[in-house]
N, C-alpha and C positions, 0 to 999 in steps of 0.2 A: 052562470058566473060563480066563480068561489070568491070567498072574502072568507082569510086563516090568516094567520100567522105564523110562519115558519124558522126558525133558526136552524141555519144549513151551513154545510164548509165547501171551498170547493174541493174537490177531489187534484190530484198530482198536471191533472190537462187543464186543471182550468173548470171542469162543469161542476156542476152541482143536477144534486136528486130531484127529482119530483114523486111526491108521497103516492103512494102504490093506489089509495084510493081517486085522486085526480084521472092517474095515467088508464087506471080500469075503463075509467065514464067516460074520458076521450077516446080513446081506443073504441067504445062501443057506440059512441057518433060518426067513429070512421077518419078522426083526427089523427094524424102520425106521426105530429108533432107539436111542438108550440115555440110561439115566438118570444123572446122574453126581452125587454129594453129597461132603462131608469126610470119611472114614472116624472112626467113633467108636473103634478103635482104637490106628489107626497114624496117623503123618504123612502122610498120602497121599489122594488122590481116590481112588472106589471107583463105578463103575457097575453097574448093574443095567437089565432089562427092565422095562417099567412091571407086566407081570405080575407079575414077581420083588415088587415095590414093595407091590402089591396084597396079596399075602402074607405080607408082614412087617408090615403092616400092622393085615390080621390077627389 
């Protein structure tokens, strides 16, 4: 799990970065992507694996 705090823009499409050291450690779980939505409890974005998704789902 990471818990940061980040200040980001989006870029001209709409996305936004994820910090090189994140993308490193997923990538070396074998991750090739992440899911990101509004947090239903804080002010904040919140990502997840699409597996993760799968079973909150659920």
């Amino acid at each position: 799990m990471f818990l940061s705090t980040y200040e980001n823009k989006l870029d001209k499409k709409g996305r936004v970065s994820v910090p090189a050291s994140f993308r490193s450690y997923l990538s070396n779980l074998g991750y090739n992507g992440v899911i990101c939505y509004p947090s239903f409890n804080n002010s904040s974005i919140e990502a997840c694996s699409q597996d993760r998704i799968e079973k909150i789902s659920s």
